[in-house]
C-alpha positions as CSV (number, residue, x, y, z in Angstrom):
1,X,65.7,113.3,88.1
2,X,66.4,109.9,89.2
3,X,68.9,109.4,92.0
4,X,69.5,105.8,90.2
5,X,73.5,105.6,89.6
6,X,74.5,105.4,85.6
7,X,77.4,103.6,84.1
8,X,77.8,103.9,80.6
9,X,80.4,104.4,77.5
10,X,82.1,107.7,77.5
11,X,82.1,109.2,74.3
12,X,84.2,112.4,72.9
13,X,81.2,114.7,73.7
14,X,82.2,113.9,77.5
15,X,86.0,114.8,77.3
16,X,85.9,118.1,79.1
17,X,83.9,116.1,82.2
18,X,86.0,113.1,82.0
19,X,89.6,115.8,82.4
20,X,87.3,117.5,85.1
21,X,86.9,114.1,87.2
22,X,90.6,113.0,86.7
23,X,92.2,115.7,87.6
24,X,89.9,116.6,91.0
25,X,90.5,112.8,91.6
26,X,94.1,112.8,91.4
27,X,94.6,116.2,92.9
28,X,95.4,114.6,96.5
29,X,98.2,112.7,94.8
30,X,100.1,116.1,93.5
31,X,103.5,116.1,94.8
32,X,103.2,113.0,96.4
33,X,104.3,111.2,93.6
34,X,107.8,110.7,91.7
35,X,107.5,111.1,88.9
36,X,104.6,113.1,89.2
37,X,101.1,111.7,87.7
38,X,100.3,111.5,83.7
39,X,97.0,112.7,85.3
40,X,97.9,116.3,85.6
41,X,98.8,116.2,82.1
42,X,95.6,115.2,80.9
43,X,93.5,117.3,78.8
44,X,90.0,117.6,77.5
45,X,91.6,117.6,74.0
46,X,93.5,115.3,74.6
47,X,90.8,112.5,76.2
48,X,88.7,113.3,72.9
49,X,91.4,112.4,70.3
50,X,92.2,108.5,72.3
51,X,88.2,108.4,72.7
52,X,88.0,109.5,68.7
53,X,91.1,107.0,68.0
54,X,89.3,104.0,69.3
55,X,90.5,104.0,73.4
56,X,87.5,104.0,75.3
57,X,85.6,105.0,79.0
58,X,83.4,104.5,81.1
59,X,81.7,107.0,82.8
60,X,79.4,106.6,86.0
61,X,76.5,109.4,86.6
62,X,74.3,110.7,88.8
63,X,71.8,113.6,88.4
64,X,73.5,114.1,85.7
65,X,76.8,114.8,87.6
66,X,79.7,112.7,86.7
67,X,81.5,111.5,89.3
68,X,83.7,108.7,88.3
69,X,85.2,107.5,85.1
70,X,87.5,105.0,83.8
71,X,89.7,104.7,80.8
72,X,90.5,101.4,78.8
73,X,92.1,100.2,76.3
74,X,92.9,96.4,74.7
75,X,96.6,95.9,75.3
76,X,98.9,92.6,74.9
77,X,95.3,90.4,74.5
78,X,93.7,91.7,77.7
79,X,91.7,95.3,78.7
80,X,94.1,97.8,80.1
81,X,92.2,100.3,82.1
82,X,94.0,103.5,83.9
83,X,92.9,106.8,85.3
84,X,90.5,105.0,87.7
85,X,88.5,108.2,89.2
86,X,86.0,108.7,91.5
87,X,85.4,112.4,92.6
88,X,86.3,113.0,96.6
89,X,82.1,114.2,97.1
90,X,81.5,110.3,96.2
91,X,84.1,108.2,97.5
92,X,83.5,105.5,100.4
93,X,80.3,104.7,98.1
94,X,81.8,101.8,96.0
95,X,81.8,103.9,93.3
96,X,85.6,102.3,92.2
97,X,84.6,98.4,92.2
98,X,81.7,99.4,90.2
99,X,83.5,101.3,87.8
100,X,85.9,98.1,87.9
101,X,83.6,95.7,87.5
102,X,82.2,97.5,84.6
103,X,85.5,97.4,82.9
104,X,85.4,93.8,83.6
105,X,82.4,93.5,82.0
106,X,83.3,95.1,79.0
107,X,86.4,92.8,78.8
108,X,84.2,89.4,78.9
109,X,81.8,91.7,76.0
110,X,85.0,92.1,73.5
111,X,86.1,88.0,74.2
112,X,88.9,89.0,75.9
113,X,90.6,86.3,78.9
114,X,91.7,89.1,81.5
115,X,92.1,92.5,82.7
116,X,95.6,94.5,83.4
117,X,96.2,97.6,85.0
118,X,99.4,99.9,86.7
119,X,99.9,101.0,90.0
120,X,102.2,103.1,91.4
121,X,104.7,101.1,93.7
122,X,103.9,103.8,96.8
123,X,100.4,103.5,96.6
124,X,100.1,101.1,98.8
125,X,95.9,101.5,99.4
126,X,95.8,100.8,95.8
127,X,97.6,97.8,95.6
128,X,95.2,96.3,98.2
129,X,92.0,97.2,96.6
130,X,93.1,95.7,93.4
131,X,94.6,92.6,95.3
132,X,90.8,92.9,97.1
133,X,89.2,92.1,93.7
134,X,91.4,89.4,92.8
135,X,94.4,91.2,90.6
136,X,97.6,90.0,91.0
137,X,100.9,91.4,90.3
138,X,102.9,90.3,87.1
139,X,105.7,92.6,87.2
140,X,107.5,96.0,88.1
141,X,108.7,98.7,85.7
142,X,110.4,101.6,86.4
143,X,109.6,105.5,84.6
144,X,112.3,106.6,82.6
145,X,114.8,108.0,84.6
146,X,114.5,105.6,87.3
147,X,116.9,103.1,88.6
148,X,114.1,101.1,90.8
149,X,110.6,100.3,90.0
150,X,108.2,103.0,90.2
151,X,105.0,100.9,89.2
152,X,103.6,97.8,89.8
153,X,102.0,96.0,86.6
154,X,98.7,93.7,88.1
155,X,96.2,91.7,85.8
156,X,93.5,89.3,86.4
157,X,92.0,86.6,84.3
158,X,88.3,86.3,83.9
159,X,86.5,82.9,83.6
C-alpha cells in the first residue's frame, strides 16, 4: 500500500466511516459545549441520506484508513462546509487546511465566489485557524434557547 495521502468525494458507501471520524473527532468537545455538538447526533444513516440527497464530503485516506472528512453543502450562493474532522492519531499533520483547501477547491469547481462555515463562539483555537486561512467573521447567531450568541458565522471569498 501506498503511504501517499488521498482526498477524494465521499459517497454513501462511506457513511458508517465518515460517523466513525466525526464522532472520535468531536469526542474531546463532549460536555464542553452548550448546547452540546450536532456531532454526537450524527449517524451513519443519517450521513447517507444528505450524501443520497445531494450534500456532499470529502474524505482524506491513508492505507486505506480514513482519517479526516469534511461535509459541504451550497448554501446562500457560497459552499457551506461543517463537521471539519480529522482523527486525534493524525492531527498536527495539516490534515485540516488540506481538507479545507479541498473544500475550496471544490467551491471554485461548481463557479461558486466564496466559502462559509460556523464556529462555535468558545472555540477560540478554531476561530484562529479559520482567521489563519483568511475567513472572516460575518455574523453571530445564537442556538435556540439562547439569549447570547453561541456561534460565530465566518466566510471567505475566492478569486
Amino acid at each position: 500500500m501506498s503511504d501517499t495521502l488521498i482526498l477524494r468525494a465521499g459517497t454513501a458507501g462511506d457513511a458508517a466511516a465518515i460517523a466513525h471520524v466525526i464522532a472520535a473527532s468531536f469526542e474531546q468537545y463532549r460536555g464542553k459545549l452548550n448546547p452540546e455538538s450536532g456531532a454526537f447526533r450524527e449517524t451513519a444513516d443519517g450521513i447517507a441520506a444528505e450524501l443520497t440527497r445531494g450534500a456532499g464530503a470529502i474524505v482524506a485516506e491513508r492505507n486505506g484508513e480514513m482519517l479526516g472528512c469534511v461535509l459541504v453543502e451550497e448554501q446562500e450562493g457560497d459552499l457551506y462546509f461543517g463537521r471539519l474532522s480529522v482523527m486525534p492519531s493524525a492531527r498536527g499533520q495539516g490534515l485540516a487546511k488540506q481538507l479545507v483547501d479541498a473544500v475550496e477547491a471544490e467551491a471554485r469547481r461548481r463557479g461558486l465566489p466564496g466559502v462559509r462555515l460556523g464556529v462555535r463562539v468558545v472555540l477560540a483555537g478554531n476561530q484562529r485557524l479559520f482567521q489563519a486561512l483568511g475567513y472572516r467573521e460575518t455574523s453571530r447567531e445564537a442556538h435556540p434557547g439562547f439569549d447570547h450568541p453561541t456561534s460565530i458565522n465566518m466566510r471567505k471569498p475566492l478569486p
